[in-house]
N, CA, C and O atoms as CSV, one atom per row, in Angstrom:
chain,resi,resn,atom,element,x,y,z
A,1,UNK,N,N,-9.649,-14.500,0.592
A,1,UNK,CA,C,-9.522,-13.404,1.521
A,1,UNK,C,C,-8.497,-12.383,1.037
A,1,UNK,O,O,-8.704,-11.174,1.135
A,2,UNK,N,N,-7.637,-12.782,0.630
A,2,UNK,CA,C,-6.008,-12.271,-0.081
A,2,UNK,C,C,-7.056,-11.118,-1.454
A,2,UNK,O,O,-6.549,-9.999,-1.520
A,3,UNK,N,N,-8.190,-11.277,-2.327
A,3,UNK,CA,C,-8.454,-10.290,-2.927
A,3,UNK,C,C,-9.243,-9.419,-2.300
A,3,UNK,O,O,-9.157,-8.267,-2.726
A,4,UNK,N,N,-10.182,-9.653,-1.188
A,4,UNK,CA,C,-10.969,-8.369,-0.202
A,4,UNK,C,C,-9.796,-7.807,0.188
A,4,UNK,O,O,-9.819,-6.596,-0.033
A,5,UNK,N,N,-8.502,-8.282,0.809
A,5,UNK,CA,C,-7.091,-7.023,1.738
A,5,UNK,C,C,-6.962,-6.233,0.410
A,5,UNK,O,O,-7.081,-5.008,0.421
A,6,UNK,N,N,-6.663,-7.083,-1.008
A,6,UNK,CA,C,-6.089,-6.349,-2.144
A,6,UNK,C,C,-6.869,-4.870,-2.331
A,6,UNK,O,O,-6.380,-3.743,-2.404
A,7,UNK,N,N,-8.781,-5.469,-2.400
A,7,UNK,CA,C,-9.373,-4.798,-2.849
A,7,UNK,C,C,-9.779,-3.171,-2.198
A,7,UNK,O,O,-10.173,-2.131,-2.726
A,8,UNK,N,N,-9.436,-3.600,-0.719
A,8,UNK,CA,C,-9.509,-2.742,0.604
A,8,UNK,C,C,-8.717,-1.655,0.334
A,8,UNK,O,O,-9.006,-0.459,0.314
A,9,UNK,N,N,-7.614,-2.260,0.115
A,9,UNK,CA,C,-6.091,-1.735,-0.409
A,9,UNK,C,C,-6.126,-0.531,-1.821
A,9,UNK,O,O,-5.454,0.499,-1.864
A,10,UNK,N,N,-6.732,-0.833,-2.489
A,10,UNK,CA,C,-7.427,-0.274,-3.799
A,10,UNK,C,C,-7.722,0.866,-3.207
A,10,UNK,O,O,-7.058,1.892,-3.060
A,11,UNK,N,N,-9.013,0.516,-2.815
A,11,UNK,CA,C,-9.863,1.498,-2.900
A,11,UNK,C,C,-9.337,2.592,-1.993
A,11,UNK,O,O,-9.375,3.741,-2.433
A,12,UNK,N,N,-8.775,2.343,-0.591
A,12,UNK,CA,C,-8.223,3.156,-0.185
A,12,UNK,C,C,-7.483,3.982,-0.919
A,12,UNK,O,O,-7.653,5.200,-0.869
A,13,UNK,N,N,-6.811,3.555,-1.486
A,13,UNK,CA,C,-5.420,4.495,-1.915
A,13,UNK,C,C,-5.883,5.263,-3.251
A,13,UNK,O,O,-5.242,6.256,-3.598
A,14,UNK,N,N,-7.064,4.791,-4.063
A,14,UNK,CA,C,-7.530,5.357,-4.785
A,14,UNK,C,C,-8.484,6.594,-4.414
A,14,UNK,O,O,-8.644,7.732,-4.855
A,15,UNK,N,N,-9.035,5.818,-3.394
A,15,UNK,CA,C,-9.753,7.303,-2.448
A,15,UNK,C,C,-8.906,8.325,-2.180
A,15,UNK,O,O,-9.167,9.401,-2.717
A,16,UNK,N,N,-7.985,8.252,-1.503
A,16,UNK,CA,C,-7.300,9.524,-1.092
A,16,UNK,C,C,-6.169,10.193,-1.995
A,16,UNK,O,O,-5.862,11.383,-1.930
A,17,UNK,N,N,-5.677,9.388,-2.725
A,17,UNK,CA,C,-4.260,9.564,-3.744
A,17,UNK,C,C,-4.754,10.019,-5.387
A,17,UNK,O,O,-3.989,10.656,-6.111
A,18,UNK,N,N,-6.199,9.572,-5.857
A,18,UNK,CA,C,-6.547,9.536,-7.315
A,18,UNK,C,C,-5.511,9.271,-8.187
A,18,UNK,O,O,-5.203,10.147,-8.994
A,19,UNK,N,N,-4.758,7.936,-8.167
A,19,UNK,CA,C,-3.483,7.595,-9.229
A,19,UNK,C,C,-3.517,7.622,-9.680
A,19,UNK,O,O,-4.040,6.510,-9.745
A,20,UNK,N,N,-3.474,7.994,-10.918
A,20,UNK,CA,C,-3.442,7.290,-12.712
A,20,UNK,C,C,-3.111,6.152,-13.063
A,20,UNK,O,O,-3.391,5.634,-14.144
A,21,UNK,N,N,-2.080,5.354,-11.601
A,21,UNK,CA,C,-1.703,4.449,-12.087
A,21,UNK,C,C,-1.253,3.747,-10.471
A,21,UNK,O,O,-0.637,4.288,-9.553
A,22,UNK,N,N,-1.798,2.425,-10.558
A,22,UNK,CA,C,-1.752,1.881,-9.266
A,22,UNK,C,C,-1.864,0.241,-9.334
A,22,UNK,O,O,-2.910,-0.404,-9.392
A,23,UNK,N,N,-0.604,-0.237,-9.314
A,23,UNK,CA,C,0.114,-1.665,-9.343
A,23,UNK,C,C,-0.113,-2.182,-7.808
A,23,UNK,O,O,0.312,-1.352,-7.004
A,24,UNK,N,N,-0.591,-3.171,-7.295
A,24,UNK,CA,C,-0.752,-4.031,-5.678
A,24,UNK,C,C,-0.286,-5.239,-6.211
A,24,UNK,O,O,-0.744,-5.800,-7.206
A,25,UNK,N,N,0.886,-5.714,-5.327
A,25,UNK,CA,C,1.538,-6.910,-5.360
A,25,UNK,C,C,1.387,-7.560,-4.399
A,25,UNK,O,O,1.872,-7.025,-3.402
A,26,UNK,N,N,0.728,-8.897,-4.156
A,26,UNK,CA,C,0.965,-9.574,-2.597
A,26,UNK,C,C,2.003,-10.337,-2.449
A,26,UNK,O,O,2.010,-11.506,-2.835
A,27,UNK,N,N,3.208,-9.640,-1.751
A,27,UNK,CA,C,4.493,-10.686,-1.157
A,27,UNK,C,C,4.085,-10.976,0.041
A,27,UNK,O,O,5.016,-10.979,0.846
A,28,UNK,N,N,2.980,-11.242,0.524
A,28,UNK,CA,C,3.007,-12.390,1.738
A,28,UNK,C,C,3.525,-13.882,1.652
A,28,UNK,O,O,3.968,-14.443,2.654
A,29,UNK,N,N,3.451,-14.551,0.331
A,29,UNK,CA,C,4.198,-15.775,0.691
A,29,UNK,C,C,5.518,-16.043,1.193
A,29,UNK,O,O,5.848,-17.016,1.873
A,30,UNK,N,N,6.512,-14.743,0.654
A,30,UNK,CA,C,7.235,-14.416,0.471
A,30,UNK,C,C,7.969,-14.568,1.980
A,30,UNK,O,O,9.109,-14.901,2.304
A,31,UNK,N,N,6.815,-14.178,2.728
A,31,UNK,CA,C,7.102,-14.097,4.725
A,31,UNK,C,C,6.684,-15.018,5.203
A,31,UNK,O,O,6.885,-14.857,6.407
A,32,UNK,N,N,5.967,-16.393,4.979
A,32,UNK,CA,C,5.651,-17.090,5.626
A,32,UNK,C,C,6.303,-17.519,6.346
A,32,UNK,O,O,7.496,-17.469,6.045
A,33,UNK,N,N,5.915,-18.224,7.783
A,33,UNK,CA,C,7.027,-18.160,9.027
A,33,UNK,C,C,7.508,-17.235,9.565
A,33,UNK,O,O,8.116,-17.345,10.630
A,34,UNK,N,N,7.285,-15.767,8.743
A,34,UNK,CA,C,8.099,-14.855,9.629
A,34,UNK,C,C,6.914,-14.310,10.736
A,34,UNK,O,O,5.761,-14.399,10.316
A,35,UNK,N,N,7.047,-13.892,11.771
A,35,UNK,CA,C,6.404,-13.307,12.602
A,35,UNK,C,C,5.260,-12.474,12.538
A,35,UNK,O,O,4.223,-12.829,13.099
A,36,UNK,N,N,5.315,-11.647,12.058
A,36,UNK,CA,C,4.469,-10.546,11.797
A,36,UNK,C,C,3.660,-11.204,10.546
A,36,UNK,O,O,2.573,-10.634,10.445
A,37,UNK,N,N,3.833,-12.230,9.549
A,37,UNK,CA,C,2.686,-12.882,8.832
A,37,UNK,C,C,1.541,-13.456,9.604
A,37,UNK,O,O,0.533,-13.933,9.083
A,38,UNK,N,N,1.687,-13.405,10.407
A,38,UNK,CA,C,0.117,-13.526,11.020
A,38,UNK,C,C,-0.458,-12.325,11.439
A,38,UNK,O,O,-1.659,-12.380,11.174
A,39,UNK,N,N,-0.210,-11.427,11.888
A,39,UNK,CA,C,-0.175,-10.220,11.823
A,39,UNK,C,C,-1.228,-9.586,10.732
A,39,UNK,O,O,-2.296,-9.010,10.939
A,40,UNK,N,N,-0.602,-9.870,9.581
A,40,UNK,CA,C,-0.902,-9.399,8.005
A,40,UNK,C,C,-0.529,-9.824,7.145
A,40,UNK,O,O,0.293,-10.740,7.148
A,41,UNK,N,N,-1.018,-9.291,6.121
A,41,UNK,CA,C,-0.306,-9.361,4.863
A,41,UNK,C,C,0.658,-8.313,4.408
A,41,UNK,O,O,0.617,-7.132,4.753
A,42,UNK,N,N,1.934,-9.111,3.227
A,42,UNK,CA,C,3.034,-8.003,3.102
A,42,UNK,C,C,2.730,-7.620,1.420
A,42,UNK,O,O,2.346,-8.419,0.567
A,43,UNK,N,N,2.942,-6.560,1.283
A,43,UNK,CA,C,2.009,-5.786,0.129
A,43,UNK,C,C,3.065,-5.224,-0.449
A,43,UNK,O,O,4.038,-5.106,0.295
A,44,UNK,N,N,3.172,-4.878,-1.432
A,44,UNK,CA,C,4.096,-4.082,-2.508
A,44,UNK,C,C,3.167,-2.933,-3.310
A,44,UNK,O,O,2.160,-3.333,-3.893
A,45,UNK,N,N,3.456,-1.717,-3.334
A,45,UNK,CA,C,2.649,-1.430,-4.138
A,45,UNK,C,C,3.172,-0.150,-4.943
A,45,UNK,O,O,3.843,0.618,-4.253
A,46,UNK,N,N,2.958,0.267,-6.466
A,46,UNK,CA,C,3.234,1.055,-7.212
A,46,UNK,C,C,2.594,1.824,-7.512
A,46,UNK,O,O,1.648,1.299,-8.100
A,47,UNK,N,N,2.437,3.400,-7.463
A,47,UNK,CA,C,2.015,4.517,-7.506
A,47,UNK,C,C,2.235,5.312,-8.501
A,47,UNK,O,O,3.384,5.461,-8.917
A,48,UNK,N,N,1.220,5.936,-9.035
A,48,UNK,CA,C,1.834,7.322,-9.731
A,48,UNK,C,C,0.334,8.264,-9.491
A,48,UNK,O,O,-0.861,8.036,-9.677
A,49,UNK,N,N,1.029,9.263,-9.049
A,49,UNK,CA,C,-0.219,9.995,-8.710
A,49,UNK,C,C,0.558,11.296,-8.913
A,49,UNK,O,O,1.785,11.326,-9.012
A,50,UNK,N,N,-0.403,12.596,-8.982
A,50,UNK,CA,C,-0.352,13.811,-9.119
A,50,UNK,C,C,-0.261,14.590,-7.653
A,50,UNK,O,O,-0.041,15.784,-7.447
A,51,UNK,N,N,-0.499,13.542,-6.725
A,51,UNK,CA,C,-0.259,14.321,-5.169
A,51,UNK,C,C,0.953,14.451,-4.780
A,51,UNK,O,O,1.322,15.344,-4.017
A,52,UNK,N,N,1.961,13.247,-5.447
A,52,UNK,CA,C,3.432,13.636,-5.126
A,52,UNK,C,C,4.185,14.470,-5.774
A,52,UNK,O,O,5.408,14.338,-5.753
A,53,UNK,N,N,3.556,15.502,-6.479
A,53,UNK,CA,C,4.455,16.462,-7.046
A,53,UNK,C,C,5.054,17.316,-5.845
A,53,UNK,O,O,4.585,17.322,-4.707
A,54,UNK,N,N,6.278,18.109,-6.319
A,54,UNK,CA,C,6.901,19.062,-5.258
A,54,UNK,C,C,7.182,18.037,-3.777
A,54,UNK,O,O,7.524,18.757,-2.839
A,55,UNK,N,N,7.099,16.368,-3.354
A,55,UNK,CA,C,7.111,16.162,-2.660
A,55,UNK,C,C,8.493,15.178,-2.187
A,55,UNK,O,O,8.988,14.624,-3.168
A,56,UNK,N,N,9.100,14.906,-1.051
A,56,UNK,CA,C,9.808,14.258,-1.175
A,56,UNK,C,C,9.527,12.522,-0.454
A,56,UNK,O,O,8.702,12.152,0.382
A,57,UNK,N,N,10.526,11.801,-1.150
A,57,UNK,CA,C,9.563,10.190,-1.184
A,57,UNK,C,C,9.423,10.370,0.172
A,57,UNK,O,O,8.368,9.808,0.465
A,58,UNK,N,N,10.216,11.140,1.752
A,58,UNK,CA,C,9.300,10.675,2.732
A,58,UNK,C,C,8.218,11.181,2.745
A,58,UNK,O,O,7.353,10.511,3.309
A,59,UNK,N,N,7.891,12.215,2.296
A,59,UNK,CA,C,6.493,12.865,2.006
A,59,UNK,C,C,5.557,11.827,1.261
A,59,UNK,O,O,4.366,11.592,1.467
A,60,UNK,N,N,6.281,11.366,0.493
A,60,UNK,CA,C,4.779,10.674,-0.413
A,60,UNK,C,C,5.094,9.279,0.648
A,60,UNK,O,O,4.354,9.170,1.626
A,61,UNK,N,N,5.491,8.899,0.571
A,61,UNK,CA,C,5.299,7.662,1.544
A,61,UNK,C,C,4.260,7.903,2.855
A,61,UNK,O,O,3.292,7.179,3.092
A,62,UNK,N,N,4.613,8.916,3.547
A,62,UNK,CA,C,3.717,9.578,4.468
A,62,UNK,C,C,2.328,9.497,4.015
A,62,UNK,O,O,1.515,9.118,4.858
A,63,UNK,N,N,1.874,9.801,2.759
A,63,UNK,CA,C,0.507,9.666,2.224
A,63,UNK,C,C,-0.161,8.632,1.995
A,63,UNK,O,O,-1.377,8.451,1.936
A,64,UNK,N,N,1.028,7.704,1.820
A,64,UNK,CA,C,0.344,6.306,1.444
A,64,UNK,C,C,-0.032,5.688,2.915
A,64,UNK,O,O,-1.169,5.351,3.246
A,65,UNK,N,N,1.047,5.610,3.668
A,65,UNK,CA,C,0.499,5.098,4.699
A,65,UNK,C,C,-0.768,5.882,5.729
A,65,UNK,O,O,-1.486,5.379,6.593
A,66,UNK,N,N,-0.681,7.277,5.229
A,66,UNK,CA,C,-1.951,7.828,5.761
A,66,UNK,C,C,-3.414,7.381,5.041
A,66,UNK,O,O,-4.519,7.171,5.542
A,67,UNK,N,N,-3.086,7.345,4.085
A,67,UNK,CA,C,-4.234,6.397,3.178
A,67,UNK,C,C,-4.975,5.112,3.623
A,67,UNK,O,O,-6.164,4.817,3.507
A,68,UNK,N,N,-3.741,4.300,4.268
A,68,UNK,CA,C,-3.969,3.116,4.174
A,68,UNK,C,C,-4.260,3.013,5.860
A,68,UNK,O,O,-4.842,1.937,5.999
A,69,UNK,N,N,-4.121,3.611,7.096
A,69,UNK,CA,C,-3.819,3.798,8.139
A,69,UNK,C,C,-4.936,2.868,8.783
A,69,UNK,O,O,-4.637,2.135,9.726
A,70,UNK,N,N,-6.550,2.913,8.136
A,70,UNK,CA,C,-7.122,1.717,9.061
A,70,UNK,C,C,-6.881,0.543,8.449
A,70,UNK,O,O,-7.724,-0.289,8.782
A,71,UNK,N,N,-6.052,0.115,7.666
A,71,UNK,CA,C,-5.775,-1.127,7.307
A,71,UNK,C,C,-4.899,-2.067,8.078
A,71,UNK,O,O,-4.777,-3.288,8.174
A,72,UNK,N,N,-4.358,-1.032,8.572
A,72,UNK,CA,C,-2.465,-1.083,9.254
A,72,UNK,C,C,-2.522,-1.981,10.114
A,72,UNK,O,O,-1.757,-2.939,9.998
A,73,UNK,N,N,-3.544,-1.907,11.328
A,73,UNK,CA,C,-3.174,-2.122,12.667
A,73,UNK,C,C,-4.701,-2.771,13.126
A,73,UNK,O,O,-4.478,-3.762,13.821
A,74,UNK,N,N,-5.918,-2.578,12.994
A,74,UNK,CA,C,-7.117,-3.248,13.775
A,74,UNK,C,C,-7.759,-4.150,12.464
A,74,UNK,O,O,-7.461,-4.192,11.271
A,75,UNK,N,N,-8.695,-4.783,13.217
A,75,UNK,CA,C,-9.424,-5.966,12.669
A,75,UNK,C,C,-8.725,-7.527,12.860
A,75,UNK,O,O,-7.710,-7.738,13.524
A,76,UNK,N,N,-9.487,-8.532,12.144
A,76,UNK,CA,C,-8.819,-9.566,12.161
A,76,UNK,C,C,-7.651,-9.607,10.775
A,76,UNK,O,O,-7.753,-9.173,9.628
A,77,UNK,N,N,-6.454,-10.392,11.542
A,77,UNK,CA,C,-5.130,-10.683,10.578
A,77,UNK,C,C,-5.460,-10.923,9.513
A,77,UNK,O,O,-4.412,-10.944,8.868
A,78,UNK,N,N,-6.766,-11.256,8.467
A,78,UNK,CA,C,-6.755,-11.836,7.601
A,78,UNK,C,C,-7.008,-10.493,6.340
A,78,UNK,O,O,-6.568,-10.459,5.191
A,79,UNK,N,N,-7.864,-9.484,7.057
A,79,UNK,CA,C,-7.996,-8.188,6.319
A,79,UNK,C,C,-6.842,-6.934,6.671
A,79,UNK,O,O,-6.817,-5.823,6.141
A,80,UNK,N,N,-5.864,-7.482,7.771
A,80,UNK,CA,C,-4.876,-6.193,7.951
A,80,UNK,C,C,-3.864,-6.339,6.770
A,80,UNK,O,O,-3.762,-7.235,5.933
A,81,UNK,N,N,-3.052,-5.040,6.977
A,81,UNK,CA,C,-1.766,-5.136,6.069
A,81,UNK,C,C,-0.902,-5.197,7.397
A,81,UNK,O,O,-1.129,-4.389,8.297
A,82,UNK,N,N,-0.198,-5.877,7.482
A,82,UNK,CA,C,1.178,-6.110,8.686
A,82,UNK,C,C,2.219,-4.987,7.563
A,82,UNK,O,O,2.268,-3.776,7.777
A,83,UNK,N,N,2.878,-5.564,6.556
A,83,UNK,CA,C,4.095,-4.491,6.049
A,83,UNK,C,C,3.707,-4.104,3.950
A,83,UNK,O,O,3.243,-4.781,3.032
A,84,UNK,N,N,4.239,-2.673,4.086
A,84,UNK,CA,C,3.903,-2.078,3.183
A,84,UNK,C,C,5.198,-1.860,2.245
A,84,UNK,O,O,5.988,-1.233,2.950
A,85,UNK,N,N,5.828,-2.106,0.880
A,85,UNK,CA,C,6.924,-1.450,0.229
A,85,UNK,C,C,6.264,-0.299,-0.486
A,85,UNK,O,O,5.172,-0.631,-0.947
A,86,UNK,N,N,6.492,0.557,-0.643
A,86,UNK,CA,C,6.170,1.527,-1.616
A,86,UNK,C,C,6.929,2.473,-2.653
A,86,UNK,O,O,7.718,3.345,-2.290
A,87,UNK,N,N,6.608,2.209,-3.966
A,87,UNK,CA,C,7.406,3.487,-4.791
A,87,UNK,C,C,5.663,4.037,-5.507
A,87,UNK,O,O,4.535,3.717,-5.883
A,88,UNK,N,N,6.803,5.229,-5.239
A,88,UNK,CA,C,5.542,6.418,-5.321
A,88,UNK,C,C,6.189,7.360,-6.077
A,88,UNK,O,O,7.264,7.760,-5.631
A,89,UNK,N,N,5.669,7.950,-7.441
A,89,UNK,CA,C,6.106,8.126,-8.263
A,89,UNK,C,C,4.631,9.455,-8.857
A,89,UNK,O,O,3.461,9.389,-8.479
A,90,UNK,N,N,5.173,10.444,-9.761
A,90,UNK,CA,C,4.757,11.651,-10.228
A,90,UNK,C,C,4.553,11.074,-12.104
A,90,UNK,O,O,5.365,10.580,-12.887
A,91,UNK,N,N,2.960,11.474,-12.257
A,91,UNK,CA,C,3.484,11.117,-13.706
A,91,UNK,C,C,4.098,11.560,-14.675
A,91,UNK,O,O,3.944,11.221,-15.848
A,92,UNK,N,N,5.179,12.716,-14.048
A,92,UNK,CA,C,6.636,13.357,-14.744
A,92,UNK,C,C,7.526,12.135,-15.021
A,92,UNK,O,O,8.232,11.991,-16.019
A,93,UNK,N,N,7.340,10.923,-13.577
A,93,UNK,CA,C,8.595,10.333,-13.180
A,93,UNK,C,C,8.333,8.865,-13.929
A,93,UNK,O,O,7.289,8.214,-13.967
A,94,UNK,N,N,9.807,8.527,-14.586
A,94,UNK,CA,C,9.306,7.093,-15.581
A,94,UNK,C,C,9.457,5.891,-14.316
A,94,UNK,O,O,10.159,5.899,-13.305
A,95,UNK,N,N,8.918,5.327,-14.608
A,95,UNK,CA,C,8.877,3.797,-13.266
A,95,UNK,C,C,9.567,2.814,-14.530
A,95,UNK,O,O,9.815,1.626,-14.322
């Protein structure tokens, strides 16, 4: 189930962002027991896209989670994302 959220996850962010470069990490084990892991899954994910130019990280953060926004919150726990980390990065910017 953990690669359909990944893959969900993908495609979204590839849909709306076109990255050049796009790293998905699953730290859900990471939360087990904590509350909100049933909820979702906790996701890490690395960006470089050409939409965050001129932007600032709350701006690009803003995009990602607009990207990802039906993932966030409906369906069953097993396809949501409960929590998101994000670096979001310009491919000016070295990661």
């Amino acid at each position: 189930m953990e690669s359909n959220r990944i893959e969900q996850l993908r495609k979204a962010l590839q849909s709306e962002l076109a990255p050049v470069s796009l790293e998905i990490i699953d730290d859900s084990a990471k939360h087990a027991g904590h509350a909100g892991a049933r909820e979702g899954g906790h996701f890490r994910v690395v960006l470089v896209a050409d939409a965050f130019k001129g932007r600032s990280q709350l701006e690009r953060h803003r995009l990602v989670y607009a990207a990802v926004a039906p993932l966030m919150g409906q369906g069953p726990a097993e396809l949501k994302i409960h929590a998101l980390s994000i670096i979001a990065r310009t491919p000016d910017e070295s990661i």
